[in-house]
Structures are given as C-alpha cells and as structure tokens.
N, C-alpha and C positions, 0 to 999 in steps of 0.2 A: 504494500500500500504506500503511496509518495503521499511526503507531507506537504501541506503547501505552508509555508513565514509566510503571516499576513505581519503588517504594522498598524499598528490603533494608539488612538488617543487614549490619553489617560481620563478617568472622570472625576469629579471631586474629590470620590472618595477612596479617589488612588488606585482602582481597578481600571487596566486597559479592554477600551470596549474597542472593537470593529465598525466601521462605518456599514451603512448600508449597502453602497457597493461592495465593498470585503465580504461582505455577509451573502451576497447572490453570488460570489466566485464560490463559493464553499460547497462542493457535490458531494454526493454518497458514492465510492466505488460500489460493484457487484456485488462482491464481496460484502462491505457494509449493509447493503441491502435483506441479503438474503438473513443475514445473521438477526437485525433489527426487525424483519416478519416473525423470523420463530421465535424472539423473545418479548413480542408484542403478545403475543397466544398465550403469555405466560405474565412473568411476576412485573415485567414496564409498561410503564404507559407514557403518553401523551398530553401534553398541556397546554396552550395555549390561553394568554391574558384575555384578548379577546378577539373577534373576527377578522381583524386586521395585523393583528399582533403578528409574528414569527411564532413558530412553536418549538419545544423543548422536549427532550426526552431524559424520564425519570426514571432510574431504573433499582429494584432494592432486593434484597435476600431478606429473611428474617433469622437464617440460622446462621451464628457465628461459623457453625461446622462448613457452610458451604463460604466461607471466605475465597478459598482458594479458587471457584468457579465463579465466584463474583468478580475476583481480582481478572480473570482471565475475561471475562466480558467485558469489561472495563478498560483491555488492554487493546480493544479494537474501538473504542469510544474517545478514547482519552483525548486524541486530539480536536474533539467536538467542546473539551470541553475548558475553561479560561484557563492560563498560565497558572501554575502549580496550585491547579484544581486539588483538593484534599477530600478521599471522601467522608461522608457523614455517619458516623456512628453514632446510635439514639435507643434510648428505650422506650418503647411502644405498648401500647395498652391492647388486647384483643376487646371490643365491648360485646364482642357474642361468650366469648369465654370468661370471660374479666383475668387473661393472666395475663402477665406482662414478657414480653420479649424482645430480646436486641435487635436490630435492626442494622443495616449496614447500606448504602445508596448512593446514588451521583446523576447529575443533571447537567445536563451538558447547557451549552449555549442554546440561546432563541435565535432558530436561523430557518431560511425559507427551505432548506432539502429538508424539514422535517413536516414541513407542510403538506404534503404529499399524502405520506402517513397516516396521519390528523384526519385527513379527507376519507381514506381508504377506509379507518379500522373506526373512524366516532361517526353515528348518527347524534346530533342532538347532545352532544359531550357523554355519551353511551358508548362505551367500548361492544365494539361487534365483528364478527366473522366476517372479511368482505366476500359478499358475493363471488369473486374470480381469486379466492385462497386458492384453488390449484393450478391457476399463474403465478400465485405470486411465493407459494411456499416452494424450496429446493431442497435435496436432501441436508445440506450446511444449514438451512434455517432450523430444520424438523429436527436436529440433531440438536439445535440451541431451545 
C-alpha cells in the first residue's frame, strides 16, 4: 500500500488538519476496501456529523484478549488516521447486561473515500446489509 505526505495547517489547538483539497486526494486502495466491507458486517461502523459533513470510521474490540487482531486492523487504517493517532482504551458499560468491559478503538479522519461506505451500509443512520454484499464482499473482507 503507498502512503501518500499530505501537508496541513495546524488548528488552534495545535492538531494538523488537511485542507479540503488534501482530503479528496485521499483514496481507499482494493485492498482497503475489501478489508473495510468485512469489518463493517462486524464490530465498525460509520459516522458522519451531518449530511454534508465527510464521514469517519470507528472501529472497536471489546476484548482486551483480541488486542492483537485489533492492533493488526489498525495496521491497514493507520494512515486514515491524524499524526500519532493513539488508540482509545475505555471502560464501557453493557446496559443489557449491566457489566462492564474494556474496550479498545480508533477513528480515523472525516474524509470523503469514506463516504461511499456511509451510503452503501446506512439507510437512515441504520446500519444495513447492502443490497449488492456479493459485489462488494471478497474473500480478504469475509476473512476480516
């Protein structure tokens, strides 16, 4: 996978953002792709501010024990995601269970290749199967 050096301004509060142009140069390899459909079927999803906004991908384990497979899908996202991106470890509440557990995640940048996505898998900000899943799932996604 090539990485592409963008250059960004800094913002107030010291984090370097991407212009809008920077931000439409930014594509998903195949590769990315296929990986980002089979873990949409699964534990990440999609966010977006609002209808106009770019959108984001959030992606989490809950088992400490799966660190190592988190770390490894992480390691094809990284660079979606700001300079020394750190991920989030958090203790979480189940309210169907009421027990509590670790959580571990990362969110990449708001950019328009994840837009796409957004459109495919949310009706209505409802995660849902798209219609043409046997275009768009490969055996690299089905495997994530």
């Amino acid at each position: 996978m090539a990485s592409l050096v963008l250059y960004a301004t800094r913002s107030t509060k010291g984090i370097f953002r991407l212009s809008s142009a920077e931000r439409a140069l930014v594509t998903l390899p195949d590769e990315i792709k296929d990986i980002l459909v089979g873990i949409l079927l699964g534990d990440a999803h999609i966010a977006r501010r609002s209808s106009t906004a770019n959108s984001k991908l959030v992606y989490a384990q809950t088992a400490v024990a799966h660190k190592e497979y988190f770390d490894y899908v992480y390691s094809f996202f990284i660079t979606f995601c700001v300079d020394n991106y750190i991920p989030q470890l958090k203790t979480v509440r189940d309210n169907r269970t009421k027990k509590l557990y670790s959580a571990i995640s990362f969110t990449t940048m708001q950019l328009p290749c994840f837009n796409e996505f957004k459109d495919k898998f949310y009706v209505s900000n409802v995660k849902r199967v798209p219609y043409n899943i046997y275009e768009l799932l490969t055996p690299r996604g089905l495997a994530f």
